[in-house]
SEVEX-505058 format. One record per residue: residue in one letter; y, z, x of N, C-alpha, C, O in turn. Coordinates in steps of 0.02 Angstrom, whole numbers, plus 50000, padded with zeros to 5 digits. Atoms other than C-alpha are relative to their C-alpha. Example, Ala and Ser with C-alpha at 12.3 -4.5 7.8 and 13.67 -1.06 7.14 Angstrom:
BEGIN
<aa: a&n.y: 49941&n.z: 50000&n.x: 50045&ca.y: 49775&ca.z: 50390&ca.x: 50615&c.y: 50060&c.z: 50000&c.x: 50045&o.y: 50059&o.z: 50033&o.x: 50097>
<aa: s&n.y: 49941&n.z: 49997&n.x: 49958&ca.y: 49947&ca.z: 50357&ca.x: 50684&c.y: 50055&c.z: 50037&c.x: 49961&o.y: 50110&o.z: 50045&o.x: 49986>
This chain:
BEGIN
<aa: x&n.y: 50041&n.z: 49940&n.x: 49997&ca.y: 46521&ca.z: 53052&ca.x: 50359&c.y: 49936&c.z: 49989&c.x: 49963&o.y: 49927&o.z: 49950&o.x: 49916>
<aa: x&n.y: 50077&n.z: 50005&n.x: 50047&ca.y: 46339&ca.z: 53073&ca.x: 50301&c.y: 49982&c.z: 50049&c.x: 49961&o.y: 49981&o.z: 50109&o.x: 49975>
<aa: x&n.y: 50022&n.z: 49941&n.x: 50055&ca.y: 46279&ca.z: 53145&ca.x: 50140&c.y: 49962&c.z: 50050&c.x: 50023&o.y: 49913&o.z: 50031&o.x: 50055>
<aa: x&n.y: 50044&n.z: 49964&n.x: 49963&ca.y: 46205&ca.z: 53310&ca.x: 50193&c.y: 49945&c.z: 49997&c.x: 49937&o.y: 49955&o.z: 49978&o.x: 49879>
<aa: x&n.y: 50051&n.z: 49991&n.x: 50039&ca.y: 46036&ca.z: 53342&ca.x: 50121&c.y: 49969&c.z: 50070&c.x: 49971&o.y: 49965&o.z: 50125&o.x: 49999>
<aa: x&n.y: 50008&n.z: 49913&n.x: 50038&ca.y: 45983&ca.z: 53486&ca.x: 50010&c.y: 49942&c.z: 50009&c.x: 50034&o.y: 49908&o.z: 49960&o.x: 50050>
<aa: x&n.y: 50035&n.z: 49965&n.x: 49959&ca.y: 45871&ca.z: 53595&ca.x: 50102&c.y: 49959&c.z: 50037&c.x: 49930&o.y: 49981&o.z: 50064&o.x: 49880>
<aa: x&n.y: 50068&n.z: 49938&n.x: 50027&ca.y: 45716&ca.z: 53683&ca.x: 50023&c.y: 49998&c.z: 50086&c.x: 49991&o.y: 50023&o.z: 50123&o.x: 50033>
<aa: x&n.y: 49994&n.z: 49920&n.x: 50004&ca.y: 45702&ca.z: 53861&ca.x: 49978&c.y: 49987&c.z: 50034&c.x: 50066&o.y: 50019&o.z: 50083&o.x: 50086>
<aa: x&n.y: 50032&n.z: 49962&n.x: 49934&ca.y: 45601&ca.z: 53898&ca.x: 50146&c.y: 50068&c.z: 50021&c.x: 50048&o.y: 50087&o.z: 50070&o.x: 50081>
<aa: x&n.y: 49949&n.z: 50002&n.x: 49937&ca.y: 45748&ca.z: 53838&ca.x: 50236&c.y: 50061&c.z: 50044&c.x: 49988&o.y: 50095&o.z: 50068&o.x: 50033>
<aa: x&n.y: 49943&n.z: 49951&n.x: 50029&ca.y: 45879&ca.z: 53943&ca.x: 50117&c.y: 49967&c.z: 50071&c.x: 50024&o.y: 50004&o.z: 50120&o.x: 50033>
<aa: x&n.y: 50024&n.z: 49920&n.x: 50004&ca.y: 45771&ca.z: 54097&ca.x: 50144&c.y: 50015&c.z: 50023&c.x: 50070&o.y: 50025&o.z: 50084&o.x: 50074>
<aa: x&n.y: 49973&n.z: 49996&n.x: 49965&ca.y: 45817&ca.z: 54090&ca.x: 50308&c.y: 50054&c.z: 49993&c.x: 50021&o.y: 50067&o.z: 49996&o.x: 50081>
<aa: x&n.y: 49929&n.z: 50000&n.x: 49964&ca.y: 45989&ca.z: 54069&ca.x: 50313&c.y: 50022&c.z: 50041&c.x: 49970&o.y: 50073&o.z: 50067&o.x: 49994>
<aa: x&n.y: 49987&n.z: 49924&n.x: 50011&ca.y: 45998&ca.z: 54212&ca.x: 50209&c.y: 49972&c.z: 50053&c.x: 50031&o.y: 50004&o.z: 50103&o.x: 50049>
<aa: x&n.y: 50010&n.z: 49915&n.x: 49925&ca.y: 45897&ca.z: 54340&ca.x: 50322&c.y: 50042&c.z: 50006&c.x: 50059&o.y: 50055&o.z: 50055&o.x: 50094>
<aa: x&n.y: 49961&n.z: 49987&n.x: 49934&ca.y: 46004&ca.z: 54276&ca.x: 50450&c.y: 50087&c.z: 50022&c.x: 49977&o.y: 50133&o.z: 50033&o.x: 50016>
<aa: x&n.y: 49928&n.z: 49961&n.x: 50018&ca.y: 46164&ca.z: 54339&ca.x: 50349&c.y: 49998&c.z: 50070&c.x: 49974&o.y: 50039&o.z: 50116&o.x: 49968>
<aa: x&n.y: 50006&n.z: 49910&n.x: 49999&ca.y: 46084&ca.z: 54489&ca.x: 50310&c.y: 50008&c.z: 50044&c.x: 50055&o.y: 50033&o.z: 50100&o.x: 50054>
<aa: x&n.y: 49982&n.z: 49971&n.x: 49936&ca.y: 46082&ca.z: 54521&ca.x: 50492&c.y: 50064&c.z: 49994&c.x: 50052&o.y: 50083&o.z: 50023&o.x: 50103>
<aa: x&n.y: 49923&n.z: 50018&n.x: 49993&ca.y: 46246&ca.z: 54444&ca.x: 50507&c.y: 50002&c.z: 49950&c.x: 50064&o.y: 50062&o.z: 49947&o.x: 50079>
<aa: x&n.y: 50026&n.z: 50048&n.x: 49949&ca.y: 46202&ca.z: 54326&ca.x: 50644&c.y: 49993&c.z: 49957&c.x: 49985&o.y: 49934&o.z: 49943&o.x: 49972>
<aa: x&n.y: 49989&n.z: 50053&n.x: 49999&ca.y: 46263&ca.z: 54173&ca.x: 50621&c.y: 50042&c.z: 49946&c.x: 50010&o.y: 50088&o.z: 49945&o.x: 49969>
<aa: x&n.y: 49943&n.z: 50037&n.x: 49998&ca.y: 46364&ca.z: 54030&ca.x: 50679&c.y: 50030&c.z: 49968&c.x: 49957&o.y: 50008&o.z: 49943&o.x: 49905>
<aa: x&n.y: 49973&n.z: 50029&n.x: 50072&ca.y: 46501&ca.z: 53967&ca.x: 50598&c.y: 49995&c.z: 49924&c.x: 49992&o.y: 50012&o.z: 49891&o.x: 49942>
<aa: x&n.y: 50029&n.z: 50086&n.x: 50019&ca.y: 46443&ca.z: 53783&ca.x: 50626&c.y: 49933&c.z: 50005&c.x: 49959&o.y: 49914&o.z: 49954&o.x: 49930>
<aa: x&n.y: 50068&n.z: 49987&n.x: 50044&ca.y: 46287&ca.z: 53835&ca.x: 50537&c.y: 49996&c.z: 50020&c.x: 49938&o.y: 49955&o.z: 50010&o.x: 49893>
<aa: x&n.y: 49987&n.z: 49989&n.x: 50074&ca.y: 46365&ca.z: 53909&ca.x: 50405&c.y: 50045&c.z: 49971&c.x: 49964&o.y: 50061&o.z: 49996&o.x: 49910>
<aa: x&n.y: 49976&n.z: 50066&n.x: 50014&ca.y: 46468&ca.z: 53748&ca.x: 50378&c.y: 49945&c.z: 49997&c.x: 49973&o.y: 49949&o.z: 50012&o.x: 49913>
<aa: x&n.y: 50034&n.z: 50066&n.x: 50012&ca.y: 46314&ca.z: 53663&ca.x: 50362&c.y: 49952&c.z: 50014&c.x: 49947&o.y: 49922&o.z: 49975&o.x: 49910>
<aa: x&n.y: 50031&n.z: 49979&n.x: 50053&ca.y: 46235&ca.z: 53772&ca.x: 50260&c.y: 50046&c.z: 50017&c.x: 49907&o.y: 50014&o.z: 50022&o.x: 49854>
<aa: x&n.y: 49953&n.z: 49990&n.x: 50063&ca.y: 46387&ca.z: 53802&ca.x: 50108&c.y: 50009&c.z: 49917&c.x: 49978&o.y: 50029&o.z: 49904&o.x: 49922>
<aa: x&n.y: 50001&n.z: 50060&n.x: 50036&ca.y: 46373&ca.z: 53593&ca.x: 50110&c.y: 49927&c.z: 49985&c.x: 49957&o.y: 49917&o.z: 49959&o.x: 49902>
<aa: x&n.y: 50068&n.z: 50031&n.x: 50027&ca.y: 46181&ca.z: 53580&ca.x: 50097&c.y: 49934&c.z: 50060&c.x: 49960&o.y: 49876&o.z: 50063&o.x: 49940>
<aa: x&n.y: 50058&n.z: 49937&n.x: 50036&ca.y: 46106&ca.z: 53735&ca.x: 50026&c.y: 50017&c.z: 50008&c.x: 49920&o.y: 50076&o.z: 50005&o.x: 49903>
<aa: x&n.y: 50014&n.z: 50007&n.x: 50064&ca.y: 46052&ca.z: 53747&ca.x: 49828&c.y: 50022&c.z: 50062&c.x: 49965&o.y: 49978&o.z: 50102&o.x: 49950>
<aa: x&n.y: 49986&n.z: 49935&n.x: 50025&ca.y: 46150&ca.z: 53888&ca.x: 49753&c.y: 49961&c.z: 50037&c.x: 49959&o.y: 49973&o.z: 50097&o.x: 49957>
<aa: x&n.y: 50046&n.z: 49956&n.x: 50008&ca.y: 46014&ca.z: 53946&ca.x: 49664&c.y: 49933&c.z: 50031&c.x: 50013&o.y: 49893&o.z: 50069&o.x: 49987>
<aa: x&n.y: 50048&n.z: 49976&n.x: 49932&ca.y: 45909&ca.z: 53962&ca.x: 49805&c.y: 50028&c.z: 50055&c.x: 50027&o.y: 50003&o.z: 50106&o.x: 50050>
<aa: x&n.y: 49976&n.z: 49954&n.x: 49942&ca.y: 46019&ca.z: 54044&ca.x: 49882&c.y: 50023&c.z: 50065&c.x: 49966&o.y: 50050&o.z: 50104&o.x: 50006>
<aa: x&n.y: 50010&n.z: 49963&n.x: 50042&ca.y: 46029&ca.z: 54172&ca.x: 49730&c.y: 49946&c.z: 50040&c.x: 50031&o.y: 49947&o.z: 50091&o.x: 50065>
<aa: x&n.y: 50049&n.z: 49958&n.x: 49997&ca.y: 45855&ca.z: 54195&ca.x: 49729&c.y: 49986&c.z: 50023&c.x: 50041&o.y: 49968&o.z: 50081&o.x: 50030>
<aa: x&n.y: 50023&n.z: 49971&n.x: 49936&ca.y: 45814&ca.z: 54224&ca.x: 49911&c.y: 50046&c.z: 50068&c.x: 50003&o.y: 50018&o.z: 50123&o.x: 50006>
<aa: x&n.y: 49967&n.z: 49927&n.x: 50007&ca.y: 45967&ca.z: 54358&ca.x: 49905&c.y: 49950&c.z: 50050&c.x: 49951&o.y: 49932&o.z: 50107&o.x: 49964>
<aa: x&n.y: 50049&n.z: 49929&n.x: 50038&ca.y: 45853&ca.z: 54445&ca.x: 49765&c.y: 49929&c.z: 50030&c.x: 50027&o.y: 49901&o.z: 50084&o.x: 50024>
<aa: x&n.y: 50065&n.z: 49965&n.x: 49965&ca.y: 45698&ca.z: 54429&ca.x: 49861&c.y: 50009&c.z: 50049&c.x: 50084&o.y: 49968&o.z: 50085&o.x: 50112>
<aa: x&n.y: 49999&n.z: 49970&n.x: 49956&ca.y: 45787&ca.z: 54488&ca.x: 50012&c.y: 50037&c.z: 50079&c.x: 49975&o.y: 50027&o.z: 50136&o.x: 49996>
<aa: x&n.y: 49966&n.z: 49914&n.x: 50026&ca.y: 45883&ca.z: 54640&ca.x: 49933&c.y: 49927&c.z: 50045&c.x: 49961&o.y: 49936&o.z: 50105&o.x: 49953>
<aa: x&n.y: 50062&n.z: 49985&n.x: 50034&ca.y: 45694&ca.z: 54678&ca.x: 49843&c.y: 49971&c.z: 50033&c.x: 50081&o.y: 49953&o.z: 50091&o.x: 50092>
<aa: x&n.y: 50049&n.z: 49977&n.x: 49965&ca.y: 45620&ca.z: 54685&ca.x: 49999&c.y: 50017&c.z: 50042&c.x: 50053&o.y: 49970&o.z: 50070&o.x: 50081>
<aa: x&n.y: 49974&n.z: 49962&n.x: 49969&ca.y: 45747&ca.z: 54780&ca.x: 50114&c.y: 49996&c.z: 50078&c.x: 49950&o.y: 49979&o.z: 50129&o.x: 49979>
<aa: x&n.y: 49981&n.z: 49936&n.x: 50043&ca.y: 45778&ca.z: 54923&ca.x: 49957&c.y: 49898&c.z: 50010&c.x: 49998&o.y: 49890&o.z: 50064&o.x: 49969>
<aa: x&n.y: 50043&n.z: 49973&n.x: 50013&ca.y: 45567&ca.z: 54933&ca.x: 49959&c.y: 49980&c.z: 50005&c.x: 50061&o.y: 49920&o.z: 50020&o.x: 50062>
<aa: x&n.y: 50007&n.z: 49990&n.x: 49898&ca.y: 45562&ca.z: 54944&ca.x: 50171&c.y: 50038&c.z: 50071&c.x: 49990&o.y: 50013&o.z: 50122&o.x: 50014>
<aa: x&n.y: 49958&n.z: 49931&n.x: 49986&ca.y: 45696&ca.z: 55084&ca.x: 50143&c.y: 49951&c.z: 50050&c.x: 49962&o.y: 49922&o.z: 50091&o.x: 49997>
<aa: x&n.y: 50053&n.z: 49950&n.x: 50035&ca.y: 45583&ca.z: 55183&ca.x: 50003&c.y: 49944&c.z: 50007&c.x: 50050&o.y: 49924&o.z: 50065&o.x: 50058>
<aa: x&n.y: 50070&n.z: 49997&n.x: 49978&ca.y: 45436&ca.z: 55160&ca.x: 50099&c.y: 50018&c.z: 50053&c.x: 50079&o.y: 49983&o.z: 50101&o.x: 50097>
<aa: x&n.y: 49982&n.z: 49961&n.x: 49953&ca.y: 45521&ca.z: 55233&ca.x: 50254&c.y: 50021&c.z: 50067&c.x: 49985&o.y: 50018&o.z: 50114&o.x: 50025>
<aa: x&n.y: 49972&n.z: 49915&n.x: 50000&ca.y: 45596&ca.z: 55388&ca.x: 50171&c.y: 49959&c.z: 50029&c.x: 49973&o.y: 49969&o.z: 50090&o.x: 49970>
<aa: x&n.y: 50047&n.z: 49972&n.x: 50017&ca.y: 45435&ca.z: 55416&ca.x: 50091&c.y: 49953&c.z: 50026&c.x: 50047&o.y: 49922&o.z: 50079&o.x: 50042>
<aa: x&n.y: 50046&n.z: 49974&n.x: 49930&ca.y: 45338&ca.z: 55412&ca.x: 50270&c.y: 50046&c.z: 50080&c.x: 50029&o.y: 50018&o.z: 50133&o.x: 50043>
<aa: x&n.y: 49968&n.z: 49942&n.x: 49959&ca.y: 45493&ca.z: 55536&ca.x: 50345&c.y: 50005&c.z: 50104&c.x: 49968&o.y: 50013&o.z: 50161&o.x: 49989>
<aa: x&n.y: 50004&n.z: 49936&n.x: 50055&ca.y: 45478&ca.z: 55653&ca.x: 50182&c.y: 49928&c.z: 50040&c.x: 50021&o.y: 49920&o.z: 50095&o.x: 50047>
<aa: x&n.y: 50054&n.z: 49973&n.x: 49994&ca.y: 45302&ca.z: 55668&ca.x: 50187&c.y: 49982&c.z: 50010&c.x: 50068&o.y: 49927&o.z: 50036&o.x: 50070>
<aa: x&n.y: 50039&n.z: 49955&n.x: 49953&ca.y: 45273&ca.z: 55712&ca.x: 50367&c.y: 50039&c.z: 50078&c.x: 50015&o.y: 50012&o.z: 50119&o.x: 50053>
C-alpha cells in the first residue's frame, strides 16, 4: 500500500463543507480519516460553524426587519 499524503488546509476545508452537507462518499471519507491533519480539520469545523451561525443571524435579522 502507499503512504497517503497529508492534504493542505484548502483541501480539509472542503471535506468538511462537504460533511456539513452530508454528502459524501464513503471511499472519500476513507481517504480522508487516513490523510487529513486533525487540526485542520478542527479548525475548518470552527470556521465553518462561524460562518453558518453568522449566515443564520444575518438571515433572521433580514426576516425581522422587513
Amino acid at each position: 500500500m502507499s503512504i497517503p499524503t497529508k492534504r493542505g488546509f484548502g483541501e480539509t476545508m472542503i471535506a468538511v463543507a462537504w460533511s456539513f452537507i452530508g454528502l459524501r462518499r464513503k471511499r472519500d471519507f476513507d481517504k480522508d480519516v487516513e490523510a487529513l491533519n486533525p487540526l485542520y480539520v478542527i479548525g475548518a469545523g470552527l470556521i465553518g460553524v462561524a460562518v453558518l451561525v453568522a449566515t443564520l443571524i444575518s438571515i433572521v435579522r433580514m426576516v425581522v426587519s422587513a
